[in-house]
C-alpha positions as CSV (number, residue, x, y, z in Angstrom):
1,X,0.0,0.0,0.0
2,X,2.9,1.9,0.9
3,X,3.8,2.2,-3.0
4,X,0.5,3.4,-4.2
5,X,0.3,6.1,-1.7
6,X,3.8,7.1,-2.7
7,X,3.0,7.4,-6.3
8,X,-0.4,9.3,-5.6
9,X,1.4,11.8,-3.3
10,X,4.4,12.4,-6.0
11,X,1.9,12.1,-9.5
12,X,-0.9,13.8,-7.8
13,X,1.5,16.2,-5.9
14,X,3.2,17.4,-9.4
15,X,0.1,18.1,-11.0
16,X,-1.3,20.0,-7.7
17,X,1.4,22.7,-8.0
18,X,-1.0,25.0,-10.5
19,X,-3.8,24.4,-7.9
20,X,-1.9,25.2,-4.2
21,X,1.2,26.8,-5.4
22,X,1.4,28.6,-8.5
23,X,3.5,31.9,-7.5
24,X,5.9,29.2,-6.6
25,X,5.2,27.4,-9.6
26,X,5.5,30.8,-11.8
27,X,9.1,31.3,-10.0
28,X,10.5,27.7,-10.4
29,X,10.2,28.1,-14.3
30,X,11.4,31.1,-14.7
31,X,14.5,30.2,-12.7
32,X,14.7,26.9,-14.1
33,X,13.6,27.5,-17.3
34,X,10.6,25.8,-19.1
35,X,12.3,22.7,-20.5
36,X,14.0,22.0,-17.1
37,X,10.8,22.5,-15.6
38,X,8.5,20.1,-17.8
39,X,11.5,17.5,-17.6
40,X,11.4,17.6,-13.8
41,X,7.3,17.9,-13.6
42,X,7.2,15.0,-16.4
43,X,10.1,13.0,-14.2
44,X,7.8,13.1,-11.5
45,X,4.6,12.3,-13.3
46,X,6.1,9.2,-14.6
47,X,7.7,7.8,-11.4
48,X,3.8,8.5,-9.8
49,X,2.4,7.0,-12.3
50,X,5.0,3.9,-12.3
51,X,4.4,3.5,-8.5
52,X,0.7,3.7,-9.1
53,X,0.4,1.0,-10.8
54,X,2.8,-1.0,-9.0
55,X,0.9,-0.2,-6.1
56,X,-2.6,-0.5,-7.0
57,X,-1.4,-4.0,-8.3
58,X,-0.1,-5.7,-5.2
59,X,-2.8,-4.1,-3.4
60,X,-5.2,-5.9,-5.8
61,X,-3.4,-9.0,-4.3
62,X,-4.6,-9.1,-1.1
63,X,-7.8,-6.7,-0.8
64,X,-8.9,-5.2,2.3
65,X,-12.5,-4.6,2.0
66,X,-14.4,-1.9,3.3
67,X,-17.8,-2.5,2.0
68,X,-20.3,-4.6,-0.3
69,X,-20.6,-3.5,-3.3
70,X,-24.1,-4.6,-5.3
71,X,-24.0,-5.7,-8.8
72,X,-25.4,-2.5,-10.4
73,X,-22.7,-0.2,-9.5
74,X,-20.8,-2.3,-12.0
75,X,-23.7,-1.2,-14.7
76,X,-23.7,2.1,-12.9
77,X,-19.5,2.7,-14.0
78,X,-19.7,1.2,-17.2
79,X,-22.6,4.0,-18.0
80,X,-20.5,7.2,-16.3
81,X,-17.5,6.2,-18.5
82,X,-19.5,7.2,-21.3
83,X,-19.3,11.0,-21.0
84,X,-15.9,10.5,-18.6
85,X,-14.1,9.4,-22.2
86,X,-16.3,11.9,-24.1
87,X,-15.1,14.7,-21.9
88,X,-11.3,13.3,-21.6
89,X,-11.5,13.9,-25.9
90,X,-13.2,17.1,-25.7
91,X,-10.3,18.3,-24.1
92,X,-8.1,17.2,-27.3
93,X,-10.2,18.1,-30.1
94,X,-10.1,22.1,-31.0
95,X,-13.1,23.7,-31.8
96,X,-15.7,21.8,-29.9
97,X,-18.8,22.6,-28.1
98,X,-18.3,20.6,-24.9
99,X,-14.9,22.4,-24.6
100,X,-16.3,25.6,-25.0
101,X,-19.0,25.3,-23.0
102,X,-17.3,23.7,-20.0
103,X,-13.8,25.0,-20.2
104,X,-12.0,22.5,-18.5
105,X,-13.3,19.0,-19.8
106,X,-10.2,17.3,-18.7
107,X,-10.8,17.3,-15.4
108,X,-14.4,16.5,-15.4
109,X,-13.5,13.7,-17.3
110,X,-11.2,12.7,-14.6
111,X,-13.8,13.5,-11.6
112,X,-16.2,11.3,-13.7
113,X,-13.9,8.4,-14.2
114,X,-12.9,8.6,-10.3
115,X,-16.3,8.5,-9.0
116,X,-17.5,6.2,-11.6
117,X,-14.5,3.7,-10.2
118,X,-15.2,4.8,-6.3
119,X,-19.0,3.2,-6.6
120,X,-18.3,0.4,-8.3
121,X,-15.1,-0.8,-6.1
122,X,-15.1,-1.7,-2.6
123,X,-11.2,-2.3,-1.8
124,X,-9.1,0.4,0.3
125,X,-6.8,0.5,-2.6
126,X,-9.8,1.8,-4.4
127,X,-10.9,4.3,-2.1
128,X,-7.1,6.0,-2.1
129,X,-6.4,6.0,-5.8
130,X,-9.8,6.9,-7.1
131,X,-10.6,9.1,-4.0
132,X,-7.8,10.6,-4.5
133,X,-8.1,11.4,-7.9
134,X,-11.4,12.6,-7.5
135,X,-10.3,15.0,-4.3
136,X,-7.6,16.3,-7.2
137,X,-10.0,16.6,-9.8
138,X,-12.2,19.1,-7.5
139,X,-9.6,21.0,-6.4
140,X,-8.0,21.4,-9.9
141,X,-11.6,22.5,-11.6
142,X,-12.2,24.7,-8.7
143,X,-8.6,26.3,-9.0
144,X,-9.1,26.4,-12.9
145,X,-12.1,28.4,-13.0
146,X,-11.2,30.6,-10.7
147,X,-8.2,31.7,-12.7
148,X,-10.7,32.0,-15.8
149,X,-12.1,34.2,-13.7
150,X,-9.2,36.0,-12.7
151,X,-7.7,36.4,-16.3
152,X,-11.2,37.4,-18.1
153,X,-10.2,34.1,-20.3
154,X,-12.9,33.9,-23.2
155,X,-13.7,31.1,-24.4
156,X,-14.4,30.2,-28.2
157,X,-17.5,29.2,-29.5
158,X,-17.7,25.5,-30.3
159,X,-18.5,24.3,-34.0
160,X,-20.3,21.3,-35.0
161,X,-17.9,19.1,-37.0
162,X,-15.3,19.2,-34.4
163,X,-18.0,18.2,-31.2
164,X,-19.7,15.4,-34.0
165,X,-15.8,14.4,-33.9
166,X,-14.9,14.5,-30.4
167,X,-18.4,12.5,-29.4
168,X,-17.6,9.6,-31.8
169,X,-14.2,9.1,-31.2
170,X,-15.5,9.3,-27.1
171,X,-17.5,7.0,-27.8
172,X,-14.9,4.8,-30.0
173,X,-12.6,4.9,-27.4
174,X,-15.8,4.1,-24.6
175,X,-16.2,0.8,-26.9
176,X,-12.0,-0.1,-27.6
177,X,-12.0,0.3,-23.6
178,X,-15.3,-1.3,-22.5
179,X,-14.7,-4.4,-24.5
180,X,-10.4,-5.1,-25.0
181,X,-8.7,-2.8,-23.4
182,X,-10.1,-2.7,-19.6
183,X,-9.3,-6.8,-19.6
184,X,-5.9,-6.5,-21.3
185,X,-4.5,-3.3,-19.4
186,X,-6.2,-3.7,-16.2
187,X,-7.5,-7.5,-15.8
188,X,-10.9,-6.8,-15.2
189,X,-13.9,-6.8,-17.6
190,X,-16.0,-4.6,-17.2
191,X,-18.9,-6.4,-18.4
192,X,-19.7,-9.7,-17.8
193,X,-17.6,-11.9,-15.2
């Protein structure tokens, strides 16, 4: 467990700086410079990342469960993840409406992925990585909007073609996931035993 909670605190810690620190954030890369910075950010993000899923893997191994969790919060996931890897795509695809209307669709995709994985999973492993995520994911909207705020940002309106495109390849990658890639990456099918 010890891993996981390492790799949260250093993947989740890197991308918090924006959100609890950014003065010190603004300093670091001027005095580093923006290539040393991102090197050192992108270090950190990929040792986290490393160490969460070592972690969340050996935790798998021998569960400690904190509560039942009924059949249809499986069903319940597997329909959040639809606008969770819409939203993750909006943030990708230029020119879209979901973008433009809700300015930061990264994160909500994130925060709907978390919560979608918190209800359906019962494991304390579960509750730190996807709690955690999702305690991230409100911070970092809250903290992003407020700096839209701040700034005056405008956002563009969104066009058809490109939201047509971002909802089909959401839901592409919805399908790749849902039926292959869930079981191969992650061992667990998402539907079905």
């Amino acid at each position: 467990m010890g891993m996981l909670i390492l790799g949260l605190v250093l993947f989740l810690g890197a991308h918090s700086v924006r959100v609890f620190a950014e003065g010190w954030r603004t300093q670091m890369r001027a005095r580093l410079g923006e290539g040393p910075w991102k090197g050192v950010y992108s270090l950190l993000s990929l040792a986290g990342f490393v160490l969460i899923c070592y972690g969340y893997g050996a935790a798998r191994l021998e569960p400690v469960v904190l509560w039942a969790s009924p059949n249809w919060t499986r069903h319940l996931a597997a329909l959040l993840m639809i606008p969770a890897l819409v939203l993750l795509v909006a943030a990708n695809v230029p020119g879209n409406a979901i973008k433009a209307r809700l300015h930061h669709p990264m994160v909500l995709g994130v925060k709907t992925w978390a919560l979608a994985h918190l209800v359906a999973n019962n494991t304390l492993a579960d509750l730190l990585l996807f709690g955690g995520f999702l305690a991230w994911a409100v911070l970092c909207y809250r903290a992003a909007r407020q700096r839209d705020v701040a700034a005056q940002t405008v956002y563009p309106p969104g066009r058809v073609g490109p939201t047509v495109i971002t909802v089909v390849v959401g839901l592409g990658l919805y399908a790749v996931f849902a039926f292959w890639a869930h079981l191969a990456l992650i061992g667990v099918r998402p539907f079905g035993s």
